[in-house]
C-alpha positions in Angstrom: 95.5 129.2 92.8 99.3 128.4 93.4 99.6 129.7 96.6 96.9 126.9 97.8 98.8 124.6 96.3 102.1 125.7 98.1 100.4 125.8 101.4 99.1 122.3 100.8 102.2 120.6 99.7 103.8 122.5 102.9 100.9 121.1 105.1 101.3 117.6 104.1 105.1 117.6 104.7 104.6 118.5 107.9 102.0 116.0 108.6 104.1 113.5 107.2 107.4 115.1 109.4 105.7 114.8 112.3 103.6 111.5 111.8 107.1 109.8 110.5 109.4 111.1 113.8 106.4 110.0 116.4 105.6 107.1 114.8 108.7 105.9 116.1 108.6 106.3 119.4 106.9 104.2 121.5 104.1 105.2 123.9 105.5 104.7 127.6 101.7 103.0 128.1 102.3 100.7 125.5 99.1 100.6 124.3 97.7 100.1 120.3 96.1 103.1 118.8 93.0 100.5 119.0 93.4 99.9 122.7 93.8 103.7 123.1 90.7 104.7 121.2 88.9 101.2 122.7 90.0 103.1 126.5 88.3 106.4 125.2 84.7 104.9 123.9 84.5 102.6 126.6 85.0 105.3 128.7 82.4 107.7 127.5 79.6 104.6 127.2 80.3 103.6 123.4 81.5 100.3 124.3 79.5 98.9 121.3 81.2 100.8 119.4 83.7 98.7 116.7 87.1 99.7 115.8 88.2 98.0 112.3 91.6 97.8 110.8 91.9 99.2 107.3 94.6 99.2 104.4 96.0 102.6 103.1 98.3 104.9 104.8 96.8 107.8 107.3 93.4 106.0 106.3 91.9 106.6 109.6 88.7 107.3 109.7 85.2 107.8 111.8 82.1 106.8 109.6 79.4 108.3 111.9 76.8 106.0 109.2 78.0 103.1 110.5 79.0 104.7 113.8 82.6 102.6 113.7 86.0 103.7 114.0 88.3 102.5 110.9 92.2 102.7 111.7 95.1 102.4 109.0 97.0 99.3 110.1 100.1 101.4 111.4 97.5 103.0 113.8 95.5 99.9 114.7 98.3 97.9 115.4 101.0 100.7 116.2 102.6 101.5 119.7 103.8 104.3 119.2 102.8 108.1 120.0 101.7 108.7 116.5 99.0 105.8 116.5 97.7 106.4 119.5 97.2 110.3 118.8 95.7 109.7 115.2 93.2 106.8 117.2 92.2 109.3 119.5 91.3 112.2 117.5 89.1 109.8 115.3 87.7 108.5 118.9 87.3 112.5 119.3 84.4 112.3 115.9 82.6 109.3 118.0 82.4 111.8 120.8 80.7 114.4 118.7 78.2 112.5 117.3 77.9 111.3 121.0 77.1 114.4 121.8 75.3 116.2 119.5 77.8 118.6 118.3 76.4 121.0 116.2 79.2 121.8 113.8 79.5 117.9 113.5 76.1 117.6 112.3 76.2 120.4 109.9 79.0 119.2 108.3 77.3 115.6 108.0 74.0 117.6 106.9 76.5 118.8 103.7 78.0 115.4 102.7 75.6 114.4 100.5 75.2 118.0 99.1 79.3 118.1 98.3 79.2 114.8 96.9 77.0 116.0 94.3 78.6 118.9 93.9 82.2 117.9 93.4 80.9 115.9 90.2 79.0 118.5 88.5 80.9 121.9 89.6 83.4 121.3 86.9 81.4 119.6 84.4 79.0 123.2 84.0 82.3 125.2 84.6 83.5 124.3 81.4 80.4 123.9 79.6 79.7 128.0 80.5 83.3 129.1 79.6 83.8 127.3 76.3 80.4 127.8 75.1 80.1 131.5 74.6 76.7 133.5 75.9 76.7 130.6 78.7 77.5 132.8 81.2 74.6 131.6 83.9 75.9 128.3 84.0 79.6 129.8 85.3 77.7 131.0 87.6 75.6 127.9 88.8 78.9 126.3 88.9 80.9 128.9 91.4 77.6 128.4 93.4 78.4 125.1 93.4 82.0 125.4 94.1 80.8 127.9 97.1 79.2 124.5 98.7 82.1 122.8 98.9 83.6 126.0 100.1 81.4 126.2 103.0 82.1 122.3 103.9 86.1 123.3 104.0 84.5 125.9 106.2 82.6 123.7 108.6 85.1 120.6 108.5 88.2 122.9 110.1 86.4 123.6 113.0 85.0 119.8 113.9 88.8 118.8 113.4 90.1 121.0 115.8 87.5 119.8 118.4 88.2 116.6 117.6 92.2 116.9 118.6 91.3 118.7 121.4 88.7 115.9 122.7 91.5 113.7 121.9 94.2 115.2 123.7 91.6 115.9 126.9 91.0 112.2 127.1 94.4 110.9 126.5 95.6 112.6 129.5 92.4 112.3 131.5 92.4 108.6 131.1 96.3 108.0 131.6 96.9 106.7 128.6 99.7 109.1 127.9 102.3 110.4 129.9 102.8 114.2 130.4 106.2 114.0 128.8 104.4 112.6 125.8 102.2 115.6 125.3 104.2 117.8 123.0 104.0 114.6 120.6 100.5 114.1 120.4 100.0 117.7 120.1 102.4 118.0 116.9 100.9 115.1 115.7 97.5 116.5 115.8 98.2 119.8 115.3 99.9 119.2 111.9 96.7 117.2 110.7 94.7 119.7 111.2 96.9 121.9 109.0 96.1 119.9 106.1 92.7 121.3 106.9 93.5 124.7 107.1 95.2 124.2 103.5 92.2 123.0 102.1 90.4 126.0 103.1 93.0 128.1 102.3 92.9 126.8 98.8 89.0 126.4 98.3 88.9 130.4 98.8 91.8 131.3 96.9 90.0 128.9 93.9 87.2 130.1 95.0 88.1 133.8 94.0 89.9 133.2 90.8 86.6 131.2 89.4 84.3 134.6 90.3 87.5 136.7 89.0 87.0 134.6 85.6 84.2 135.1 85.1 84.1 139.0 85.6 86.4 138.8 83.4 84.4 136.7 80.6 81.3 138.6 81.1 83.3 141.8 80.2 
């Protein structure tokens, strides 16, 4: 389990490395990260699409429920590379529900599943290693754990193709300059390691849970 939590604390610095440096420079367009993302669903038809400011830091969001796009206020109201990157990629989710991508759904498909899940994996964990001759429930519970496994799974994948919609349409549309491009794509690219930690750690927990109880059954 520690080495998940090592690659997850490394992830997140560099997210916050990267997000810190960019967020201070300025985008040569000048644009918002709202104007950016505005540019990129007008573009592909979504113009009814809303785009709210919301409080918290890296907050950004796409609720595909409510089909809006919910920006951090750094990002809504920010100029700089950082915003509009972090605009775009959740611009990037619109276009997936837009278009039907598979993945996308899937993962939406699990939501309610992990919800669940997350709330009672741990809960019959316990109960089946405390209380002795309990073993099935262990086992319910790393069959529950294996569900939020599999959304890990699903979600690094639809975050990838999110930064890569994001990074098509940015330049597509103009609304960054070519010398801007290494920016975005640390930007995004160090997001999506946060991803890959996740994952990275869901196994590795993953594992030790089924090792445990091997090793309680014996």
């Amino acid at each position: 389990m520690l080495p998940g939590l090592l690659i997850g604390a490394w992830a997140m610095m560099k997210l916050h490395s990267a997000y810190g440096k960019y967020s201070q420079e300025p985008v040569a367009s000048g644009l918002t990260g709202a104007q950016a993302a505005r540019h990129i669903l007008d573009h592909a038809g979504l113009t009814d699409m809303p785009i709210e400011e919301v409080e918290g830091h890296l907050s950004d969001h796409f609720d595909p429920a409510k089909r809006a796009l919910f920006l951090s206020t750094e990002n809504f109201h920010g100029q700089s590379i950082a915003a509009v990157g972090v605009a775009a990629h959740e611009a990037g989710h619109a276009l997936q529900q837009q278009t039907g991508y598979a993945l996308f759904n899937l993962r939406m498909a699990l939501v309610p599943v992990t919800q669940i899940a997350n709330y009672a994996w741990m809960g019959i964990l316990l109960a089946g290693m405390f209380l002795h001759g309990l073993h099935g429930l262990v086992l319910i519970a790393i069959a529950i754990f294996s569900v939020l496994t599999l959304f890990q799974l699903v979600t690094l994948p639809v975050e990838y193709d999110a930064s890569a919609r994001a990074k098509e349409q940015l330049f597509r549309l103009g609304l960054v300059r070519e010398t801007e491009r290494e920016g975005v794509s640390k930007v995004l690219d160090a997001a999506a390691l946060t991803y890959v930690a996740a994952l990275v750690g869901a196994v590795l927990q993953l594992f030790y849970y089924i090792s445990a109880a091997g090793d309680d059954r014996s």
